[in-house]
N, C-alpha and C positions, 0 to 999 in steps of 0.2 A: 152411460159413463158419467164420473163422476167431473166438476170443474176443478176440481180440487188435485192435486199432485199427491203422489202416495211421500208420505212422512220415510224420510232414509233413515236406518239403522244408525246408533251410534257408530264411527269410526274403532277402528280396535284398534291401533296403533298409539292413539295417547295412554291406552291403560298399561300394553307394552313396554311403552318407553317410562313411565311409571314406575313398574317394576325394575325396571334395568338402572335407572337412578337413585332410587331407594337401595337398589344391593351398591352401589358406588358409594351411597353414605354412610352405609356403615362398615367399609369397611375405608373409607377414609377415615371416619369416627375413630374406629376400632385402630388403626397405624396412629392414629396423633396420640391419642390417649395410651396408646403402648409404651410410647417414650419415659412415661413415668414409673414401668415396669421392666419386665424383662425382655429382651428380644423376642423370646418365643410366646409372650402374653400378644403379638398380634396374630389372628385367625387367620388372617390368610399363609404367613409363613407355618404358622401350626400344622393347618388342611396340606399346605405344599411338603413340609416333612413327614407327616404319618403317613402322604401319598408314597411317599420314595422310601418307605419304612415297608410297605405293601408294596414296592416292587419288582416281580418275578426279575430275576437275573437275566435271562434271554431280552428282556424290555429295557432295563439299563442301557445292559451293551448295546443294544440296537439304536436306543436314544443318543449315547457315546461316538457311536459310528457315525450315525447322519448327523449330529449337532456339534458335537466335539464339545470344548468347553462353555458352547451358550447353551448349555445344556438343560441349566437351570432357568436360564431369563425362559428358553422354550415353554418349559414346563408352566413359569405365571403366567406367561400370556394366555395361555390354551384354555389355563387356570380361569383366568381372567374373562376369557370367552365364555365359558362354559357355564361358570357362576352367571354372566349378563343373561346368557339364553334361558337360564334353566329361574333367571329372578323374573324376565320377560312375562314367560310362562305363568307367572304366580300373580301380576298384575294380571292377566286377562284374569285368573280364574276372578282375581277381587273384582273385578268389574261386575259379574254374577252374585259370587258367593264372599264376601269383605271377612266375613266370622269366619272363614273355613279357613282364607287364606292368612287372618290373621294369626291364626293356628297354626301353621305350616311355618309360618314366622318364626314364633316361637320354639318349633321343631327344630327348624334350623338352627338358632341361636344355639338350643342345646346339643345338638351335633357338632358343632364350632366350640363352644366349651368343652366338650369332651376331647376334643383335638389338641386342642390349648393343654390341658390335663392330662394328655401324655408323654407332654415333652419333657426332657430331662429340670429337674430344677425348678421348677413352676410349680407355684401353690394359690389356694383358693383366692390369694389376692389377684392373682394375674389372669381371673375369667375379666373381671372389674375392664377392661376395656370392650371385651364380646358385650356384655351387659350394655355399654351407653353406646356401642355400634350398634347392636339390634334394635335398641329402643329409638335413634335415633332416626333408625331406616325405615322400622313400620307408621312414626309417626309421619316420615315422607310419602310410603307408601298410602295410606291412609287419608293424606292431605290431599295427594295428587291425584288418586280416585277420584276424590269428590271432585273436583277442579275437572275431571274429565268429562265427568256425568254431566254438569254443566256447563261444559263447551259444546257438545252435542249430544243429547239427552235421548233416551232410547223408547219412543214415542210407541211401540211394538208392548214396554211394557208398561205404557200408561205412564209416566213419569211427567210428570206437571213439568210446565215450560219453564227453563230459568232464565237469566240474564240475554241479554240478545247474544247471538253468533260471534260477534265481532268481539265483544266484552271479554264472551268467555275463553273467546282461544285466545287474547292478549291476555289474559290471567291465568291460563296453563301455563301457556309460553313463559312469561316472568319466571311462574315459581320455577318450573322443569330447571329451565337456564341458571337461577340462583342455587337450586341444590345441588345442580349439575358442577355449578363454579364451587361450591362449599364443600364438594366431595373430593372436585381434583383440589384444590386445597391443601386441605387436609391429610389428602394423602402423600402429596410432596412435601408437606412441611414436615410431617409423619417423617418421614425417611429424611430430609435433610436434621432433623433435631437429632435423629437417633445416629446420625453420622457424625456430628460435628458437639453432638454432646456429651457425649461419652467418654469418659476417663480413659478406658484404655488408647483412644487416639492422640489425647493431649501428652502422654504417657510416652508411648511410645517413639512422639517425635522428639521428645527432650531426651529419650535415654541415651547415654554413654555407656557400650559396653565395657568392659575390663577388656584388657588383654590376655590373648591366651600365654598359657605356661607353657603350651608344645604348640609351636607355629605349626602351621601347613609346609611343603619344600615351596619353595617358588616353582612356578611352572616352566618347563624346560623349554628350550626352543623347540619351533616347529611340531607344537600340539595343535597346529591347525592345517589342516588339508592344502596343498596349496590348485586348489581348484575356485575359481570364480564362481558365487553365489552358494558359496557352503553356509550353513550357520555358523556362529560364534563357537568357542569354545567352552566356554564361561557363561551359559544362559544369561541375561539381567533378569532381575527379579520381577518386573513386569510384563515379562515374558514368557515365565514357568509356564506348565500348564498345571490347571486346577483342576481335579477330582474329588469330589467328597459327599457327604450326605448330607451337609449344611445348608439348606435354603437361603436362610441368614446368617452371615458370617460372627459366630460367636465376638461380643467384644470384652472383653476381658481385664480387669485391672487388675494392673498386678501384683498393686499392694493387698489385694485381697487372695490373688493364687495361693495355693497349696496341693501340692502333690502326697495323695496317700499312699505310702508303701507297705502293704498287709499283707495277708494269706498265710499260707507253707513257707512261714520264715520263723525266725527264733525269734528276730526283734520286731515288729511292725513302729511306723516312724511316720510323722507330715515335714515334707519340708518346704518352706516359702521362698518366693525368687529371692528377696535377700538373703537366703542363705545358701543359695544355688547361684549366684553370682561370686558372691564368695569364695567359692571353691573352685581349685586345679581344672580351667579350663580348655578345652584342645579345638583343634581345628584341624579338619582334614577334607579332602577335595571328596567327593560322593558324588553319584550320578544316580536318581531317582528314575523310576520304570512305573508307569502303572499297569496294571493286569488286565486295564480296556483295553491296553496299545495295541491295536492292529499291526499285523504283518508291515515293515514300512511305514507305522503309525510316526507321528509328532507327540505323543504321550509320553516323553521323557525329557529331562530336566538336567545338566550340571551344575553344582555350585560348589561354594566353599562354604562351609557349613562351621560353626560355633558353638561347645557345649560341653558338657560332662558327661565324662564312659558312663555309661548305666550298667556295668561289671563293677564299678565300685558302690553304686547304691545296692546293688544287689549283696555287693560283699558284703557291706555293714548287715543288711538284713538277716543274712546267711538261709539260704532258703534251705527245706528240712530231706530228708530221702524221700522221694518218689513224685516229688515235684517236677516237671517238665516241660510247662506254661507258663507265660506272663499272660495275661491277658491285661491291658491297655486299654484305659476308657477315656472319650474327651469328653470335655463340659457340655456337648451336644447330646449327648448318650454313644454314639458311632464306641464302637471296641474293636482291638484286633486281638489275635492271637500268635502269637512269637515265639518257637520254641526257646527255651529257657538257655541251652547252648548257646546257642548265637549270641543270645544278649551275654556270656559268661566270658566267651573265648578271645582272642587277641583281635579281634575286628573293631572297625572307629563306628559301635555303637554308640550313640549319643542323644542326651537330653538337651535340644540344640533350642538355644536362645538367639544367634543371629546366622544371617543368612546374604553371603557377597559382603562382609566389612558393616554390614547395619543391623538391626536388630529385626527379627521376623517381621517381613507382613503381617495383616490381621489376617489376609485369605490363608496368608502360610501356613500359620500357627501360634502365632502371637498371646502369648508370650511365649509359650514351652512346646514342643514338639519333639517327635521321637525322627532321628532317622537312621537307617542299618542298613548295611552293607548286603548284596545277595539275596532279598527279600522284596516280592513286588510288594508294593504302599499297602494291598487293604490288609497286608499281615504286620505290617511294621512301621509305618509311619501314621500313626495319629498322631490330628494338628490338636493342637488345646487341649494337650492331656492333661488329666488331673486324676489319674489314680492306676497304679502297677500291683495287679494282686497276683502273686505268685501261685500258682494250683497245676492242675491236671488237665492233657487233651481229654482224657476220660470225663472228667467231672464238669467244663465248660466248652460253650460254644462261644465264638465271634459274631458280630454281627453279620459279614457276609456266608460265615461257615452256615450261619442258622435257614441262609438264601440259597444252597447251592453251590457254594464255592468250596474250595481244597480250604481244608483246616491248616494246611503249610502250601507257603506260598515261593520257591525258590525261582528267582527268575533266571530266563533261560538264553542259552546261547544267542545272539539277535545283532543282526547287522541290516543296514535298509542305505539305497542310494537316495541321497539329497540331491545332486542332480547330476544330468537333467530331469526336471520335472515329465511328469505324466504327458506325453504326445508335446513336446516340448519340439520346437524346430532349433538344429543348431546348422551352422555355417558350415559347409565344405570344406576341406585342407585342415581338418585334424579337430579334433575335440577332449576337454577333459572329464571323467565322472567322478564324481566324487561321494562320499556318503561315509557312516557311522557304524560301528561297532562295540558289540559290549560285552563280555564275560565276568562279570561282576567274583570278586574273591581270589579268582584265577588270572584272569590277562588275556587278553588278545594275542596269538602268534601269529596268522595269517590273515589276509583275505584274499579273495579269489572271486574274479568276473566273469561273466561267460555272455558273449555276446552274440546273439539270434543261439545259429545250435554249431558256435564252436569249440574250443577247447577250452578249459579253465584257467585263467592264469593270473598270476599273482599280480594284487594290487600295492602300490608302494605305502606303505603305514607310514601315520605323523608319529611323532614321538609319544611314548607314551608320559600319563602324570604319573599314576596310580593304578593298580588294577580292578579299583574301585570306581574308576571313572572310564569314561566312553571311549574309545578310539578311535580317530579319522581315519582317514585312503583315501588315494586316488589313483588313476587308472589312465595313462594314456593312450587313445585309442584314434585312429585313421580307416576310416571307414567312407566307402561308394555311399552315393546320395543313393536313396530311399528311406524306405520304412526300417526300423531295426527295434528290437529286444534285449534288454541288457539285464542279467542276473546276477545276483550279487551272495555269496555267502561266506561264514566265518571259520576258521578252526583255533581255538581256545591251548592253553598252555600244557593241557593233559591231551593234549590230543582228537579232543572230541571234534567231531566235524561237526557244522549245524546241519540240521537233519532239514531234508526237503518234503516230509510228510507235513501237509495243511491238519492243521488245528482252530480251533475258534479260541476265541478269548476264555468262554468256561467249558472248564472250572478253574483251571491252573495257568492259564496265559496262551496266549497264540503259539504259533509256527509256520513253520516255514518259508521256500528263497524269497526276496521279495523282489519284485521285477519292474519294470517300467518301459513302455515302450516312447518312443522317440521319433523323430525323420530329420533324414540330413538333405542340406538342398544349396 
């Protein structure tokens, strides 16, 4: 035997973390250096948009269901993960093979420009941040290999002795930790520049809207349930819920907006916010539905909404025979598809500029936004529109139509109990439920409870605003402690009952009672 100790393999864990800090720097790199581009020139929102542009519909909703509105932050992080493991992976290969992997580098970059390069608006100058993320990554990658080699040097293949042990791993350690600092960096201040530097945000907090030419009514007494822990009436605006394709929330100024009005019209037209501020603005109360909402979902919205009919832009345009589409694009790429009636006929369609007495969010729509009466969002409300082409269901598709969804989108009878919540405990000697209903175009006539498996019976309705907005109930009920079931459904101003057949969210929106169970104690 020998006196000698057998020489240990390099460690593989500094090439790893290598790899995993060099994908952090360029895509910090790549967020700071985007600020002087467009939102979508950084790669990682690029990669996170063409993902959800590739997303089967059954994986949407299902992301929708389990995440609800962090739907998105879900998606970077996983992102985020995923990128680390799969950069990990590419440092060990460099620890072997440095030429293969710095190959693979390169592969990547150009897989992240080609992302970058399908996003709406983006041109050859907006790879220009990919370009000094990549470079700036392999050159980490590339530095920290070697830094690894000689912190423990892999003696199996011959590699001559470097610096002592102690040297070497204080001189990985330093750089790791410095680019590691350089990357988070960069990638907050990335995000904090493009938030706070942006025109549409300084914009948007100075704007004074006009006033409208046709108020909203005041809201009547007693549009609120008188049931303890209902929701508001009147969403606040920080409290909508958001649904949309945008990774990145388009930021928009609005001295540069322009909405195109083209297609199957006589006249085609651009009009600019200044000229859309301008004109006969109205206000009407509107209740938003998305076509995620579950049975009993939180995916809807009331507000008071600010804007111009989109029956008179269309008027001017005069769209030609056999037209029966708008199709609706925002500055993101997202389209929907509207039949051409709705946006023509006496409903408070509108190209709405504020939103609760302010002027949009940026997540809302900011500056310009579609909203309509009767229609779940992905047929009718695109946020950041900027172009109304008049054509044919024949001749175009929408973006979710091209995924799976109904080409028309009419949202559907739906009432769900707000409380009590899901296994919710309430106090003995008498309880109230309370909860939400909607008939959008038509109105609410009834609602009707049914608790475990007794008879139906009628819940007391709030007043109503509009039959374009939601309607509350509540239900007084005295019930023995245990366990109980409470079910809830609507009947509409024509008569319809809401139907107790389950549906999934696709292609056309859910259905059916929605219920909750409870205990009294």
């Amino acid at each position: 035997m020998s006196g000698h100790p057998e020489p240990r393999p390099a460690r593989r864990w500094p090439f790893a973390a290598s790899g995993a800090i060099a994908a952090a720097l360029l895509f910090g790199v790549a967020e700071i250096v985007s600020v002087l581009f467009s939102p979508a020139s950084s790669p990682l929102v690029a990669v996170g948009a063409a993902f959800i542009d590739v997303t089967p519909a059954w994986l949407k909703d299902f992301a929708i269901d389990v995440f609800g509105t962090a739907d998105k932050l879900v998606l970077l992080v996983s992102m985020g993960v995923v990128a680390l493991l799969a950069a990990a992976a590419l440092g060990l290969l460099a620890r072997r093979r440095p030429v293969t992997a710095s190959v693979l580098c390169g592969a990547i970059a150009v897989l992240l420009g080609a992302a970058v390069l399908s996003r709406a608006g983006t041109g050859v100058a907006d790879l220009l941040p990919t370009v000094a993320g990549a470079a700036a990554g392999l050159v980490a990658l590339n530095g920290l290999v070697r830094l690894a080699r000689r912190r423990a040097p892999d003696h199996a293949s011959g590699e001559a002795a470097g610096p002592r042990p102690e040297t070497a791993r204080r001189s990985f350690l330093i750089a790791a930790g410095l680019t590691t600092v350089v990357a988070a960096v960069s990638m907050a201040g990335g995000r904090a520049l493009s938030a706070a530097g942006n025109a549409a945000v300084a914009t948007r907090d100075a704007l004074r809207l006009p006033g409208a030419r046709r108020t909203a009514a005041a809201l009547p007494d007693g549009v609120e349930a008188v049931a303890p822990g209902m929701p508001p009436f009147v969403t606040p605006n920080g409290e909508f819920y958001r649904i949309d394709t945008a990774l990145s929330v388009p930021r928009i100024d609005p001295s540069t907006w322009e909405l195109r009005v083209h297609g199957l019209v006589e006249e085609e037209f651009t009009l600019s916010f200044t000229e859309l501020l301008e004109k006969d603005l109205e206000e009407t109360w509107l209740t938003l539905t998305c076509v995620s909402n579950p049975v009993g979902g939180d995916l809807a919205g009331n507000a008071k909404w600010l804007g111009y009919p989109i029956r008179e832009l269309l008027a001017r345009a005069r769209p030609q025979g056999g037209a029966d589409m708008v199709l609706s694009t925002s500055a993101d790429g997202f389209s929907a598809s509207t039949p051409l009636e709705v946006l023509t006929d006496d409903r408070a369609a509108l190209l709405a500029v504020g939103m609760n007495g302010e002027p949009l969010p940026l997540e809302h729509g900011f500056p310009v936004r579609m909203v309509v009466p009767g229609l779940y969002g992905y047929v009718s409300a695109t946020k950041w529109v900027v172009d109304l082409e008049v054509t044919r269901f024949a001749d175009k598709s929408a973006y979710w139509t091209q995924r799976g969804w109904s080409e028309r989108g009419p949202i559907k009878l739906a009432s769900r109990i707000d409380v009590p919540r899901g296994f919710e405990t309430l106090p003995a000697g008498g309880a109230v439920l309370g909860g939400t209903a909607w008939s959008q175009t038509i109105g609410i006539d009834r609602v009707q409870v049914q608790v475990d498996d007794g008879e139906w019976q009628d819940a007391t309705l709030a007043a109503e605003a509009t039959v374009d907005t939601w309607r509350q109930w509540s239900f007084d009920w005295d019930g023995e402690p245990g366990d109980h079931t409470a079910r809830v459904r609507a009947v509409n101003r024509d008569g319809e009952v809401q139907t107790s057949e389950r549906a999934d969210t696709v292609p056309d929106g859910a259905s059916g009672w929605h219920q909750v169970r409870f205990r009294v104690e």
